[in-house]
Structures are given as C-alpha cells and as structure tokens.
N, C-alpha and C positions, 0 to 999 in steps of 0.2 A: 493279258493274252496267255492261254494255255502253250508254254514252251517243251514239256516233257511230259510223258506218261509212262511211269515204270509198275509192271504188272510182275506178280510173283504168283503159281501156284492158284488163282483163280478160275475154276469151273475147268476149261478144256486147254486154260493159257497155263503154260510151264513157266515162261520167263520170256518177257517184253519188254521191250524196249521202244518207245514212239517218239521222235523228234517232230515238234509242228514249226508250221511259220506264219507270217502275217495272211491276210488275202482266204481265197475261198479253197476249205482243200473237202475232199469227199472219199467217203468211204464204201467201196463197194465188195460184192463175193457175190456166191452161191446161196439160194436160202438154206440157212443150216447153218452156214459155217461158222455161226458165233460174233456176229455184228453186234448183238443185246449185250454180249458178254464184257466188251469193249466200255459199254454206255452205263453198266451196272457194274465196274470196278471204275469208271470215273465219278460214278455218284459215288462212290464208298468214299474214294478221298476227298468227296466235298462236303461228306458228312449225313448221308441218305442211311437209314437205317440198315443195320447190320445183319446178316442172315449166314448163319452156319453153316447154311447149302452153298453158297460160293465156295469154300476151302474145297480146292480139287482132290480128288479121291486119293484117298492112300497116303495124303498130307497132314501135316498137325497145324499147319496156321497159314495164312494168306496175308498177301500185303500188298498196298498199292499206294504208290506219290504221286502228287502233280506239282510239276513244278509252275507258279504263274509267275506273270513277268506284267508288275503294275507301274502304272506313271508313278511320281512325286506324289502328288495331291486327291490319290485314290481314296475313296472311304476307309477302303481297311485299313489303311495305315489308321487313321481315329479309332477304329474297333479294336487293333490290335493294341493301341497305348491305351485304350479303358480295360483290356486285360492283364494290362500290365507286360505284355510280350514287347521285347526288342526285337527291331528288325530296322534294317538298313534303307531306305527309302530306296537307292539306289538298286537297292539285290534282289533277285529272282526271291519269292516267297515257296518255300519246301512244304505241302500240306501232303500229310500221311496217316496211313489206317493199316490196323496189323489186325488179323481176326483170325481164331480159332478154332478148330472145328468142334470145341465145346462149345460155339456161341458166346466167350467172351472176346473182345476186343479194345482198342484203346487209338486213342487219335493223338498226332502231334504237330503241329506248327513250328518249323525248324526241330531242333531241339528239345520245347518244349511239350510238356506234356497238358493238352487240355482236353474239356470235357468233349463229344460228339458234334452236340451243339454252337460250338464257337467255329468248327469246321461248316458248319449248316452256312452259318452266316456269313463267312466267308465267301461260300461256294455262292449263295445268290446274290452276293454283291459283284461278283466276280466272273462268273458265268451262269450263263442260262441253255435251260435242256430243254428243247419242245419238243414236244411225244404226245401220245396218245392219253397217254395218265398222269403228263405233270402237270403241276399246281400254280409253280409259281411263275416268277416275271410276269409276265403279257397276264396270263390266266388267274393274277391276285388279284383279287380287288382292291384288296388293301394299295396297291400303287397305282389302280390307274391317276387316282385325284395328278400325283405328282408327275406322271407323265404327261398328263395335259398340262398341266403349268409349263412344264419346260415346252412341251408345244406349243404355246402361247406366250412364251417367257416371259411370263407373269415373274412381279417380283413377290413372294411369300412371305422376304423376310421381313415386311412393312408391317405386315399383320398379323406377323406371329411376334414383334416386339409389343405390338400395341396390347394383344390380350396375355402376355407376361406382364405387362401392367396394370388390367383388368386384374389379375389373379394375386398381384402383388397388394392393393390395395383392398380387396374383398377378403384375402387372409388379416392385413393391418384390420381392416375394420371387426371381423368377425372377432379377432385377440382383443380391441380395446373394447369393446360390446362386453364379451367375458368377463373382462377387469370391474367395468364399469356394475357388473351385476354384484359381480361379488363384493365390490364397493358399498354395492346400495344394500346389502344385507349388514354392513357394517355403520352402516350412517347414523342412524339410531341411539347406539350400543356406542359412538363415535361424541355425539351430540348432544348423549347425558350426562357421558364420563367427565368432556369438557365444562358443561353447564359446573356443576360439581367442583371442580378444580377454578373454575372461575371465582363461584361464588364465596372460597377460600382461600381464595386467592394469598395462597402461600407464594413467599417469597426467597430465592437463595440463601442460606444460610441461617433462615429464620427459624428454626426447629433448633440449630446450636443455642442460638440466641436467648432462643426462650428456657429450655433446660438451662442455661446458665444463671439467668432471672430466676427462675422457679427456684433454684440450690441455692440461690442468694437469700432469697425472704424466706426459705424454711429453715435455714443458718439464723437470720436475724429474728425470727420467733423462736428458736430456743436463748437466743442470746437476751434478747427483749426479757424472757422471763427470768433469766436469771439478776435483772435489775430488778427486779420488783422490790419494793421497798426500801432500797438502799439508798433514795435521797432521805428521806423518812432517819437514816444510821448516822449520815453524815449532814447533814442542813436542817435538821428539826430542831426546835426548841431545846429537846433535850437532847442530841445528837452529837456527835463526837465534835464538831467544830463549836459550838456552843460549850463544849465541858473544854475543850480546850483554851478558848478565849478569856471563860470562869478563871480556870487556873492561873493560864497568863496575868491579870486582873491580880489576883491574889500575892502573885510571886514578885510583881511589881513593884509594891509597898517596900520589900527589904530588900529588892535586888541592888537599891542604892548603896548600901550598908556590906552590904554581903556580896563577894566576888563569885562565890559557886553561885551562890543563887541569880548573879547574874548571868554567868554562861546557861544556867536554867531557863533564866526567861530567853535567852536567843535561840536554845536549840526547840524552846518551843515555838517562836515568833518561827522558826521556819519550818517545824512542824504544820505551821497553821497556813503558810503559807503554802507548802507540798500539797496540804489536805484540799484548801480552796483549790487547785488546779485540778489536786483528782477529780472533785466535786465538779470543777468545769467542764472536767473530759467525760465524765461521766454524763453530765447531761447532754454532753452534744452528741455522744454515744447513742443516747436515747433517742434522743431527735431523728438521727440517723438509724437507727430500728427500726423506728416507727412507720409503719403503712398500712394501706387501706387493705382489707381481707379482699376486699371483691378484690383489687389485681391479685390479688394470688391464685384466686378463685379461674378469674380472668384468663390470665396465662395458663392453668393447669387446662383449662376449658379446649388454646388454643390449641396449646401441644397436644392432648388427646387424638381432637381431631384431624391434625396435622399428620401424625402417626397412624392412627387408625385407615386413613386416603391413602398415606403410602403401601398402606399393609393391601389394600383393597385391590391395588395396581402392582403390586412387587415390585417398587422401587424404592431407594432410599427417599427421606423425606425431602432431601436436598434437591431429589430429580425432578419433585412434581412440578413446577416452572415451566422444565422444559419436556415434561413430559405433554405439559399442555400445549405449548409451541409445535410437536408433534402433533400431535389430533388436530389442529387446528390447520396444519398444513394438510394432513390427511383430507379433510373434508374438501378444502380449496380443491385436493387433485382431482375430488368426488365430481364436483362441481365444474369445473374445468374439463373432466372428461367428458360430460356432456359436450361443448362446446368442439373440444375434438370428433366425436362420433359425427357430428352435424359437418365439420371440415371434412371426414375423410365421405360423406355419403354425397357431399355436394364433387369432389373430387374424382370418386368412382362415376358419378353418374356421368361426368367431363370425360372419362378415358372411356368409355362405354359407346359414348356418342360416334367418338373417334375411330374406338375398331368397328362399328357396324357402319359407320361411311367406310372405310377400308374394306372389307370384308364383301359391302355389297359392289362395289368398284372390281375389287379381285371375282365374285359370281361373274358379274357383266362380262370378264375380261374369258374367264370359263366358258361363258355359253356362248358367245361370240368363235375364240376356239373349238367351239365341241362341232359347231354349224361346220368350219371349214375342215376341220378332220373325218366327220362323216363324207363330205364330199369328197376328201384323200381316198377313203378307203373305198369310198364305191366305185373312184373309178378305177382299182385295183382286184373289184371283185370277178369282173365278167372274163379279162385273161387268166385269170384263173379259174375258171367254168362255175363261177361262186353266181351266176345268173341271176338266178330267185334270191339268192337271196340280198340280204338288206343289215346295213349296221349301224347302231346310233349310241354317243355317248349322253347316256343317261345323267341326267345331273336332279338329284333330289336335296329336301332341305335337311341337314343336320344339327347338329346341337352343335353353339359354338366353340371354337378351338384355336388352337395355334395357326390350323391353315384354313381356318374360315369357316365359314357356315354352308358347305357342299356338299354331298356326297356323291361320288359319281363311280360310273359301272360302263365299263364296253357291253352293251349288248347286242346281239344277232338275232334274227328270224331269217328260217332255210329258207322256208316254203311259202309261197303267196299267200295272203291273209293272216299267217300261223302269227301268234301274238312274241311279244323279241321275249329273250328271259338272257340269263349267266354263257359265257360262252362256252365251261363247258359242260353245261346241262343240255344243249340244242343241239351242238355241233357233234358228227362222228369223229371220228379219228382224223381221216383225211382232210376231213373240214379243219377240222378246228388247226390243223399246222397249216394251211393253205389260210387262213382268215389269221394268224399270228404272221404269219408271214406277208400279206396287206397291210396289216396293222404296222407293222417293224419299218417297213419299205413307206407308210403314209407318217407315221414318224419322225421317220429318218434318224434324227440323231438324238432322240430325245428320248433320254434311259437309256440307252445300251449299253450292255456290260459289256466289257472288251473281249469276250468270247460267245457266242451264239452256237449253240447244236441243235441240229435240226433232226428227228428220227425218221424217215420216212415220208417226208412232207409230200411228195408224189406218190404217194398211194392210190392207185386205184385210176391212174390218169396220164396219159403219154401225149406223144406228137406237138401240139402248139400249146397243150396246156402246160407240157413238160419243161416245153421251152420257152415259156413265158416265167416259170418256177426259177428256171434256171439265171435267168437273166436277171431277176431280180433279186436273189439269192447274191449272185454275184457284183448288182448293185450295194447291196449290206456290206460285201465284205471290201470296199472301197473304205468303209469305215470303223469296221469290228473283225477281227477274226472269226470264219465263219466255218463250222465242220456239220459235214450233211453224208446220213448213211443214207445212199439213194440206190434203187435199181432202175434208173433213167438213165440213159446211154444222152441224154439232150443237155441234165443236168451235169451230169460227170463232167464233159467234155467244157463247162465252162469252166470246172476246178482251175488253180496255180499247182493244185498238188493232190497226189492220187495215191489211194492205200487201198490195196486190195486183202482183204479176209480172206485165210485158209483154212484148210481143214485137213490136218496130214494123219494117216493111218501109219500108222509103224510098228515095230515090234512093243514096243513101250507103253503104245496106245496109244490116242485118238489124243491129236493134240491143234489147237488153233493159233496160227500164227498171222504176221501180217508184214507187209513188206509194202516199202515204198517204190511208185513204176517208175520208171523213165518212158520217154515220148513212145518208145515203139511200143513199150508194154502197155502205156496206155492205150493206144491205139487197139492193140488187139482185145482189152479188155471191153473197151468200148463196143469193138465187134461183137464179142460174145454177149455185150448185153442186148444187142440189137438181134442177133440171130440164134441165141442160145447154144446147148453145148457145142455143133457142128460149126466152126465159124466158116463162112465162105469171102470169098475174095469181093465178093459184094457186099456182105459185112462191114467188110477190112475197106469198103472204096467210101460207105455212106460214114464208120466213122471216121475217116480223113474228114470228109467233108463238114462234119459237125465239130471236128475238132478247130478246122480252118475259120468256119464261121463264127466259131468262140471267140 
C-alpha cells in the first residue's frame, strides 16, 4: 500500500508532502491544476522513464519518494534479496528518484543505490496505474495466463515441477549423447591400441626383468669367451694337470729317500689337488655360460617391443598393464553409454507423458475458468455503458513451459460484429479504464497489487454510469488500496479520503499544491463538481445527498 508521496521541485509542485490510507481515496481539482503532474512524479519513483522536463523551472534537480507499506510474503521482498538489498520485512519500503535538469538521474531503494529498472519492478509488482497510455497489469499480456489461474486456482506448481523434470532429463540426455559421440570417435583408435597391448601382453615389472636377463647373457658371452680353450691348458693330454701328475710320478721315486723332495711331492699333491677343483669350477662355469643364442635373441626381440609400445603411448613400460586395464574400461563406459542414452530416452518419454496429462488438466482447468470470467465481465459491462460491447479470454496453444501449453489474452470488441483484438488496440481511453475496471471487480482478488490508480476512469460519462464507477471502485478498495483522479461528483463522494489539486498564483509563481478536505470541504468540493465554479445551495443539498448515499 502506497503510505507517503514526497514531491520536491517537480513541473509546478515546490514541495509535497501526501500522506495516504487504506480504502478508496480520490483526487480531484480544476482542469489544469496539475492532477498528471501527481501521476508522472509517482511513475518517477516507481521507475517510469525519466524526462528533464519535469525539474521545475529555475531548479537544478527534482526528486520524489514513495513510501510502500508491503505484507511479509510480498514478492518484492524475493526481488529485493535476488538484488542483494536488505530490507526489513516488517518496515515501510523507501523508493526514490532525484533527476536533473540535465536529464541525468539516479534511483534508490532505501539507501541503496540501484539501476532504473529494479525500481520498474518494484513499482508493478507493487502498484498499478490505469490510464489511457499504460501498458502494464490488466493491459500485459504477458500476465493475463497467471491471472486466470489464480481465478481458477489452478494449482501451476504441479506443472511447472513436472517440466523442470522434462528439462532436467533432456539436458542429462543431450550431455550423455555428447559424451557418447565423442566416445564413439575414440572407439576405434581405443580398440587397436588395446588389441596391441593385448597381443603383448606385457606384464608388471616385466621389461626390468628382461633388461636384467639381457645384461646377464651379454655378461656371460664375453665371459664364455674368455674360456675358450682353457680346458684344452688345464685337462688335456698335455695340459697343466697332466705335466703336474708327470712330475709328481717322477718325484715319487726319491721322495722316500729324500725329505725335500718329499715336501715336493706334497706341495705338489695339493697343487694337483687346487688345480683339479679349479678345473671343476671352471667347468661348471662353462656349463653355467652356456645358452642358447635365440633366448638372447628372444628377450632383446621382447624388450624392443615392450619399449617401443611404451614409447608409442608415453608411458613407462611398467604402465602398459594398466594402461590396458584403462582402455578397456574406456570402451565398457563406450558401451554402457549406449545402455544409458536408451534409460534416460525411456525415462524422458515417462516425465513427458506426465506433464502433457498435467498440463492438458491445468488447459481444461483455463477454459472452464475463461467461460465463467467472461460471464463476470459481461455482466459488469452494460453498468458501465460498455453495451455493445463484448469480452472473451482468449486461450490459444503455446509451446510447452513451466506454466503449460496456453497462451491467453483478454480480448474486446466495442462494436457489434467488429472482430475482438488486444485491449489496447480496440478500446479508447474511457473504455479501456472502464473494461479494466470490469476486469478488476470480475477478478476480484486475483492479482491485485496492493495499490490500484485509476486516471480518469469516468471520462466521458456521468449520472448512473458514474455511479455505477463509483461503487465498484469502491467495492476494489474493500480489498486494495484504491486512488482515482476523477471529475465525478458520484465517484468522489464514495472516496474514505479526498485530496483536492491546486493551482496557486503568487509572487513566486504558479505553483500546484494539494491538500487533504475534511467533511465540509468535501461537501463543497463535491458541489462545485456538480455545478461548476458558481456553487449554489442546490449544489451544496444534491452533494449531501450523494455523499449520504455513499
């Protein structure tokens, strides 16, 4: 609910001040006196484009607050914490606009400092301004869908969970498809590398192994050759153990006789004895050398190509194993993703089924509502002299969404036969507030911001049409805060509260003010809208009587 209007320096306003309250209050004057002036420094503070023609003359900047006053569980409280603004749930919301008369400007939200636009949003969530030239509430299309659901209290959020799940599952599937491609470019390039690594089936540790083997028998073939004929020096015929045993033989003979010559023949006997064992070690030496060329052949063959596979893959030789155990898992995910793409397409086609029963449930639940909200508004048309014409909410088919497969439009036809179209392409001025105002009252509570302004909604139309205006105006504001600039004396008098537009000439200059009446002021003011400037006492007796009948 709008609680304060503070005007600075705006077009012919010096300095304002407006205190409002709940209920229906109206604004009336003279034409001239600056009513618009009122309605376009309250668009400023709700964020309506900025124009350097308001900073009043011979001033450097203009400014204007509104103070609202929202429930707990208002939208803007969500809008205001996705901006990141603090603000008290409980406290009055401060929205403010300072403009320059160079055409710059700036907006703020309490304290803070935000863009134009965050004030926009606020102000149509917050209140709505029906005039001739506005756009939004009643006149968006974009909201009638969600005004008929709440007419219908449809529940939305059935089916906008359902196709969060549609979208959830058609993103999963579209990313595993992806994978799955790029997968299959690798399958190949996947399933030769493997083949390969299989058919070598190297094993951990097995490239040490073999370089170890390898350095062993290229050690034992130079060793090998350096025996070569050295049984041949020591075991042949004529060989050192043969000259030795000669000798021994010989030393024999006198070694009985002779004391040297028998330590002779002993340090020979175990000469011969050392020699025989070298001779043994030597042979087993050999034995131990000895191997077949092809394993060396062999092994150099495997290591090669043990090395050359790792080189091929930049890994160590050590890794190919489980380099293979990779790829091999790779292809299984290859493979297995198919199996997924097929789970998540049987899946989607599951949650698909789900939102288009949901979805044509919540149409049915629409067109069912749309039948008996035409019938609200028409029978709201003919007290307000809306006669010919005719209103039907349109519902055509959309591409599916969060809030279903609808799309729907208030539309009008003034004139008998004339084909309906947008409301406000058809409607004039007077219409089109007089057919929002049907609309509002066949609604009732469904959407309404907690402040409604109406600009003139009686234009053009007095006596039972005024007061047909009137009474339903002040049926809304049983519900919404309601502010209506009217020149209806039938209208006025249903107000709670009356502000009447000046226009003071002074030394200073031409300045617009406004002032709250009390009963008798009312009274008279209501006169002079019935009898214009002269009031008479029959003025002054028909608005008692209107004001009685209020």
């Amino acid at each position: 609910m709008l609680r304060q209007l503070a005007i600075r320096n705006v077009v012919l306003v010096e300095q304002l001040e407006l205190e409002f309250d709940a209920g229906l209050g109206v604004l009336t004057g003279e034409t001239g006196a600056g009513k618009s002036i009122l309605l376009d420094a309250l668009g400023l503070a709700l964020g309506a484009r900025s124009d350097a023609g308001l900073v009043r003359s011979g001033t450097d900047a203009a400014a204007v607050s509104a103070e609202i006053e929202l429930p707990a569980h208002h939208p803007v409280h969500a809008l205001l914490s996705e901006q990141g603004i603090e603000a008290d749930a409980g406290e009055s919301l401060i929205l403010r606009r300072s403009l320059k008369a160079d055409g710059g400007s700036r907006a703020f939200v309490g304290a803070a400092t935000v863009p134009a636009g965050v004030l926009r949003e606020i102000g149509a969530l917050a209140v709505e301004i029906h005039g001739q030239h506005d756009e939004r509430g009643l006149l968006n299309p974009r909201g009638h869908r969600a005004l008929l659901d709440t007419f219908a209290a449809s529940d939305v959020t059935k089916v906008a969970d359902a196709w969060s799940e549609v979208t959830r599952i058609e993103a999963e599937l579209a990313q595993a498809r992806a994978e799955m491609a790029a997968a299959a470019r690798d399958r190949d390039y996947l399933a030769h590398s493997l083949s390969e690594i299989d058919a070598l089936a190297p094993e951990a540790g097995e490239e040490t192994r073999l370089a170890e083997e390898r350095a062993a028998m290229q050690a034992g073939l130079k060793a090998g050759e350096s025996l070569s004929g050295i049984d041949e020096l020591l075991g042949g015929s004529d060989g050192a153990l043969a000259q030795l045993r000669l000798a021994a033989r010989k030393i024999e003979r006198g070694a009985a006789d002779h004391p040297l010559l028998a330590e002779a023949l002993a340090a020979l006997d175990r000469s011969l004895i050392e020699a025989s064992e070298a001779e043994d070690k030597i042979e087993r030496a050999a034995d131990a050398l000895t191997f077949d060329p092809a394993r060396l052949e062999a092994a150099e063959t495997r290591l090669f190509e043990i090395r050359g596979l790792a080189r091929k893959h930049r890994v160590e030789p050590d890794a190919l194993a489980e380099l293979a155990e990779r790829m091999r898992a790779q292809l299984s995910e290859i493979e297995a993703g198919g199996e997924r793409i097929a789970h998540l397409d049987a899946e989607l086609s599951k949650v698909r089924l789900h939102y288009s029963e949901l979805a044509a449930e919540l149409s049915r639940q629409r067109h069912e509502a749309a039948r008996k909200l035409d019938e609200a508004v028409a029978a709201e048309l003919h007290p307000l002299k809306l006669d010919s014409a005719r209103f039907q909410t349109a519902i055509a088919q959309a591409e599916p969404g969060p809030a279903g497969t609808d799309r729907v439009e208030f539309e009008i036809s003034t004139n008998p036969g004339a084909p309906f179209g947008p409301l406000t392409k058809i409607a004039s001025g007077g219409e089109l507030s007089r057919f929002v105002l049907a609309l509002k009252v066949a609604l009732a509570e469904a959407g309404s911001a907690g402040t409604m302004i109406f600009d003139e909604i009686d234009r053009g139309v007095g006596g039972a049409v005024a007061s047909a205006i009137g009474e339903r105006l002040a049926r809304l504001a049983k519900q919404s805060q309601v502010l209506v600039v009217t020149h209806s004396p039938q209208v006025a008098a249903r107000a709670a509260h009356h502000f009447r537009i000046e226009k003071v000439h002074g030394p200073d200059g031409t300045r617009t003010t406004v002032r709250r009446l009390d009963d008798a002021e009312r009274r008279e003011e209501i006169a002079r809208m019935l009898s214009g400037a002269a009031v008479t006492d029959e003025a002054r007796a028909q608005a008692a009587r209107l004001l009685e009948a209020a």
